[in-house]
C-alpha positions in Angstrom: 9.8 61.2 -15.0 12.4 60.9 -17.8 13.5 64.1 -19.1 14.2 65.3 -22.9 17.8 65.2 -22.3 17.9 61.8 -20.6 19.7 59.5 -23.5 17.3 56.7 -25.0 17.6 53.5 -24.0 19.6 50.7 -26.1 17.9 48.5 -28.1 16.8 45.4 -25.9 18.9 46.2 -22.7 17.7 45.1 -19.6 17.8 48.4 -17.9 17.7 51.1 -19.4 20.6 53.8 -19.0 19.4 56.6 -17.4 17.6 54.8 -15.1 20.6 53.0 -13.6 22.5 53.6 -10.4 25.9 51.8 -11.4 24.3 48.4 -9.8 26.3 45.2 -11.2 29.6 44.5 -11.5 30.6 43.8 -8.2 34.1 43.0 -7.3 35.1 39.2 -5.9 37.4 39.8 -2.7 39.0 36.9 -0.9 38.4 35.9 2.6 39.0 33.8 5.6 43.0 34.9 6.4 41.7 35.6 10.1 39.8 32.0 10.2 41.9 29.2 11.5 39.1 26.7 10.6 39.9 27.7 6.9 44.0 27.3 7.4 45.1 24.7 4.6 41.7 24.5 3.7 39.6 25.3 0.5 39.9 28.7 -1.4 37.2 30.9 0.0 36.2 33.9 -2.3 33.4 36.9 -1.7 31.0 38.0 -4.0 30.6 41.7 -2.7 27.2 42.2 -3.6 26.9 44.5 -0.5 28.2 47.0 -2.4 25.4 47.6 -4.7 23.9 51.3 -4.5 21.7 50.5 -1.8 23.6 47.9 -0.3 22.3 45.0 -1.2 22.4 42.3 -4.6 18.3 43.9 -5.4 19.5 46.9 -7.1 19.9 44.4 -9.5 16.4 43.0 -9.5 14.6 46.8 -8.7 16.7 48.6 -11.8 15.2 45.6 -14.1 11.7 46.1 -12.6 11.6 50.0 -13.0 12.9 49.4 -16.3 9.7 47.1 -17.0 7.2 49.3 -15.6 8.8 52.6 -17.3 8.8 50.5 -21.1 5.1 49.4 -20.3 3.5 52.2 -18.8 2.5 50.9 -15.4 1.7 53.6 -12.8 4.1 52.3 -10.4 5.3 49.4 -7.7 3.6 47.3 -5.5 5.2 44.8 -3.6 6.7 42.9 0.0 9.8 43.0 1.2 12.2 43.1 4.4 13.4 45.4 4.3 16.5 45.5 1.3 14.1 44.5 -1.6 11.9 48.4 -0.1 14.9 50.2 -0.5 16.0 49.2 -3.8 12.7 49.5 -5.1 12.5 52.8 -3.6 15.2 54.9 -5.2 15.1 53.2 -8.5 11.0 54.3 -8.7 12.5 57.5 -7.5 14.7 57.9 -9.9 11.9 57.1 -12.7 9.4 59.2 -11.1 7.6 56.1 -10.3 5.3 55.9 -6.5 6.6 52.7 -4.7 4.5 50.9 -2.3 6.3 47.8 0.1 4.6 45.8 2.6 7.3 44.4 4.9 7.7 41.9 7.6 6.8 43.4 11.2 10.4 44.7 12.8 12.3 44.9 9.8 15.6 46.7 10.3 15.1 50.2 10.8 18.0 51.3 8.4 16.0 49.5 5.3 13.4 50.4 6.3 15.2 54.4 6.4 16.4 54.4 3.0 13.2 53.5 1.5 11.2 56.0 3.5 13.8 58.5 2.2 13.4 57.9 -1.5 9.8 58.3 -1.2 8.2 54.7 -0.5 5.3 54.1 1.3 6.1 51.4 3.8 3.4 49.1 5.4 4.1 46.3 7.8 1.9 43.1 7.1 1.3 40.7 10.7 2.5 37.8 9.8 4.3 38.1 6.2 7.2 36.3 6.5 6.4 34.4 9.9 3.2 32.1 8.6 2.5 30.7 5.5 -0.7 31.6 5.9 -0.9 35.2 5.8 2.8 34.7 3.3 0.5 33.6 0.6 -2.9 35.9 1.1 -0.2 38.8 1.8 0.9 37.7 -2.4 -2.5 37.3 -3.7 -3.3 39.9 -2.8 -0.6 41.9 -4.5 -1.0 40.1 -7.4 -4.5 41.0 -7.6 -3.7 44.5 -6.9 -1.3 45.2 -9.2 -3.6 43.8 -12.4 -6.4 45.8 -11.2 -4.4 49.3 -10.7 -1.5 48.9 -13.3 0.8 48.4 -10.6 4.6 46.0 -10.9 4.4 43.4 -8.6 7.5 43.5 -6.9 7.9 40.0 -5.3 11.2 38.7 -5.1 10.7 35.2 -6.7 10.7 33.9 -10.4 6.7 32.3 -9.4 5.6 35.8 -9.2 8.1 38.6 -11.2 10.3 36.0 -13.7 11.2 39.0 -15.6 12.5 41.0 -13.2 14.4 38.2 -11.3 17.3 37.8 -14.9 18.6 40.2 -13.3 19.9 38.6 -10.2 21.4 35.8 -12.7 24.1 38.6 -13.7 26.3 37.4 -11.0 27.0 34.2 -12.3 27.8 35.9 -15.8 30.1 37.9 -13.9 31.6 34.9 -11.6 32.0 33.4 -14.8 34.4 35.9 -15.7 35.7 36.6 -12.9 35.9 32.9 -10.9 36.2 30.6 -14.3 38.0 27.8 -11.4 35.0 28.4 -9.0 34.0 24.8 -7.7 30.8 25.3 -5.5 29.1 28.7 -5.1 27.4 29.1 -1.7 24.2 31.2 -2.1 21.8 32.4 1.1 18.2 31.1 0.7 15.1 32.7 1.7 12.7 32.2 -0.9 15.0 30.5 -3.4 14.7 33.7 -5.8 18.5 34.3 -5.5 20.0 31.1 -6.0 17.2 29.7 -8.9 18.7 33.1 -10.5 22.5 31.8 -10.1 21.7 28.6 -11.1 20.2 29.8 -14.6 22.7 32.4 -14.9 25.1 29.5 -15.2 23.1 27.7 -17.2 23.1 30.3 -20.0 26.6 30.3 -20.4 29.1 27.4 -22.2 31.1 25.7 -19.4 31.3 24.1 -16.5 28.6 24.9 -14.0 30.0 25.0 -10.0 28.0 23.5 -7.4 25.3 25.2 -6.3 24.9 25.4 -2.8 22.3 26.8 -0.4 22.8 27.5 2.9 19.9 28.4 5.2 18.7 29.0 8.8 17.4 26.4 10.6 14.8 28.6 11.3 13.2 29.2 8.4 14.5 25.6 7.0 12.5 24.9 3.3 15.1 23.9 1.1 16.4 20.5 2.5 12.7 19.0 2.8 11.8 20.5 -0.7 14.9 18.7 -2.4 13.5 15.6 -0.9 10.1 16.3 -2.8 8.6 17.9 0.2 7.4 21.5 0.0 5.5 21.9 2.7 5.8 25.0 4.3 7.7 25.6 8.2 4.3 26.7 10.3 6.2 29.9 11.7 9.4 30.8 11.2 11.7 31.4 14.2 15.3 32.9 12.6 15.8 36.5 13.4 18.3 36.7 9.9 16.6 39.7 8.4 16.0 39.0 4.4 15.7 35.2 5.1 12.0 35.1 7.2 10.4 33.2 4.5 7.9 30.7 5.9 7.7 28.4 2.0 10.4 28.0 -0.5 8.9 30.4 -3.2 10.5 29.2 -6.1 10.5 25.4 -6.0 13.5 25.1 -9.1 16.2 26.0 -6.2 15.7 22.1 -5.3 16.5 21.4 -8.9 19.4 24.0 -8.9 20.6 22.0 -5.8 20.4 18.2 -7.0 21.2 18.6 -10.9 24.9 20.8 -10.1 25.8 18.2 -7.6 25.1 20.3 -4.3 23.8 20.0 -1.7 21.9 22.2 1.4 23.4 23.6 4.7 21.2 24.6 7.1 23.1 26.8 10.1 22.2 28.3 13.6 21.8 32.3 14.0 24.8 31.8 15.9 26.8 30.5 13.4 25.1 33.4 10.9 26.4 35.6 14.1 29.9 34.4 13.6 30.2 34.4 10.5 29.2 37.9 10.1 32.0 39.0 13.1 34.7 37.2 11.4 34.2 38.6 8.1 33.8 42.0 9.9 37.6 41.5 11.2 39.2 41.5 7.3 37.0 44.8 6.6 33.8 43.0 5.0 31.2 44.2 7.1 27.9 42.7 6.3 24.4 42.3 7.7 23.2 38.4 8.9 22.3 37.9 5.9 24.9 38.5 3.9 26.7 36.4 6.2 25.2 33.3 6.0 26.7 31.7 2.5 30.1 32.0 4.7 28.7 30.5 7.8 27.8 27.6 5.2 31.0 27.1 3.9 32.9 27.1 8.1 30.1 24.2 8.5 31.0 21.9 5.3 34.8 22.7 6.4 34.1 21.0 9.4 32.0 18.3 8.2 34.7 17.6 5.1 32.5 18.2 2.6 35.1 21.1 1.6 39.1 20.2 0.8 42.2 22.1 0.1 41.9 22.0 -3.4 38.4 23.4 -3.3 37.4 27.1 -4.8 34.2 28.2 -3.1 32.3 31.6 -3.5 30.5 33.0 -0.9 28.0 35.6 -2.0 27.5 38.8 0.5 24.0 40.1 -0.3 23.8 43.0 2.1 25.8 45.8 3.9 26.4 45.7 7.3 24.9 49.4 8.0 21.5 48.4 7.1 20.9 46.3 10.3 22.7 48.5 13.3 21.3 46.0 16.0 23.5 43.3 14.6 26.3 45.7 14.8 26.2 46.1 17.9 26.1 42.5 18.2 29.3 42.1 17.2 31.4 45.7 18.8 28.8 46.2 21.1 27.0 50.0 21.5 28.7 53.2 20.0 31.5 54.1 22.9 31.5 57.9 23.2 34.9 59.2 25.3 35.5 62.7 26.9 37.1 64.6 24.0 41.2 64.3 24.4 43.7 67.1 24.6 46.0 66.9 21.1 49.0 66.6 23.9 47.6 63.3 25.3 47.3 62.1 21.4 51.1 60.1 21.6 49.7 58.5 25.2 46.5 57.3 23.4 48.1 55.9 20.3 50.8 54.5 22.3 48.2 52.0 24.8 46.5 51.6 21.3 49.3 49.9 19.7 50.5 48.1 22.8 47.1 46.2 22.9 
């Protein structure tokens, strides 16, 4: 709990002080020098939102929910995640003295999964959450019902079900604002359509131009497309293995009115491409998970289609760190190479079949 000395909280901030972690204000990097499909093509930049405290863009979200449930007295969290929602959740109730509770999709990366489990969170895997729509929706209700019968925030990562607590993702674009003013098109990852309904009215909050808003999603888990055509019928099991985007119905239906009112459009890419993506970004020293990969695997596909010109500025946004999901890691480098330990006279013979490589 807070302590005597802890310094109060300013009037009508989102978070207060002494619970944050120094979440926010994440740099923009540029990428795509090692790309040749990006060579005298658009302006590519990166939103590093992996480098949140926990690694992942829902510090963001979980420092504005503990901040709620401190301010209101609830007795703590319960909500879903998999696996980067648990963790943030987790240390910021820890922080706030708060219990946290996630249920999580089955074989969500053990990392997430690790950190959460550290700070203190219970973590409960759900059959299918994530996979069927089903279970996806009885899985929420039954939160919801929970946490208004026990006092309880219900952490779900969509404006439908926590639209306080989801502002707090539309501080990027106040920040790309800043940063970006030139952006043209901003290419946003979509699950459940929490994170890029929150860019879109991040924009809209501010005077200006508004960029494109793009989304760019697994084929697997493929909502967005049919629901900008009026459709919102749910996939009936989702088959993408990109951790953080297993969401078998669009969640928050205004990400099809983000799409069609900024003048974007949706990009729906292969786990291989998510794959590549990731390994190429790896290779300029932005080392994400899937996830945070896909927004870039978007852009390499309207490159290729010519939906994307020289004179383009695009932003990618990278929602997750690349330690949280080691299997994927490996994906790329393959597993952790352990050598016989080296005399320090061979050193010069090493570096030198290094360098020559």
């Amino acid at each position: 709990m807070r302590s005597e000395v802890d310094p109060p909280a300013a009037a009508g901030s989102a978070v207060d002080p002494w619970l944050s972690l120094g979440e926010g204000s994440t740099p923009v990097l540029r990428v795509g020098a090692r790309l040749p499909e990006l060579a005298g093509g658009p302006t590519v930049w990166c939103k590093a939102e992996h480098l949140n405290p926990t690694g992942s863009y829902k510090d963001r979200l979980a420092a504005r929910a503990v901040t709620i449930a401190t301010r209101t007295g609830l007795r703590g969290l319960l909500g879903t995640s998999s696996g980067n929602g648990g963790a943030a959740a987790a240390a910021y109730g820890a922080r706030a003295g708060l219990p946290v509770c996630i249920l999580t999709v089955p074989g969500a990366p053990a990392a997430k999964l690790a950190t959460a489990t550290a700070a203190g969170a219970r973590i409960l895997p759900v059959e299918g959450l994530g996979i069927t729509p089903k279970e996806t929706d009885r899985v929420f209700a039954e939160v919801l019902r929970l946490t208004q019968q026990l006092g309880l925030f219900p952490f779900i990562t969509a404006w439908s079900y926590s639209p306080e607590m989801m502002h707090g993702a539309g501080e990027i674009s106040i920040e790309l604002a800043e940063q970006l003013p030139e952006t043209d098109a901003v290419y946003v990852p979509v699950g459940g359509g929490g994170l890029l309904t929150s860019v879109w009215r991040g924009y809209q909050g501010l005077p200006g131009r508004t960029p494109r808003i793009v989304g760019v999603q697994p084929i697997g888990s493929a909502t967005l497309l049919r629901a900008s055509r009026g459709d919102l019928t749910p996939v009936e099991r989702v088959t993408t293995s990109v951790s953080g985007l297993q969401v078998a119905r669009l969640l928050d239906a205004a990400a099809a009115e983000a799409v069609t009112t900024t003048g974007g459009h949706v990009v729906e890419v292969s786990d291989e491409d998510v794959w590549a993506a990731q390994a190429a970004l790896a290779t300029e020293g932005v080392v994400v998970e899937p996830a945070g990969a896909v927004a870039l695997a978007g852009v390499l596909a309207d490159v290729r289609r010519g939906h994307l010109t020289e004179t383009d500025v695009a932003v990618t946004l990278a929602t997750g760190a690349g330690w949280k999901d080691q299997a994927a890691l490996e994906r790329i480098s393959g597993p952790p190479v352990f050598t016989d330990p080296i005399g320090i006279d061979d050193l010069a013979q090493v570096l030198e079949q290094e360098l020559s490589r």
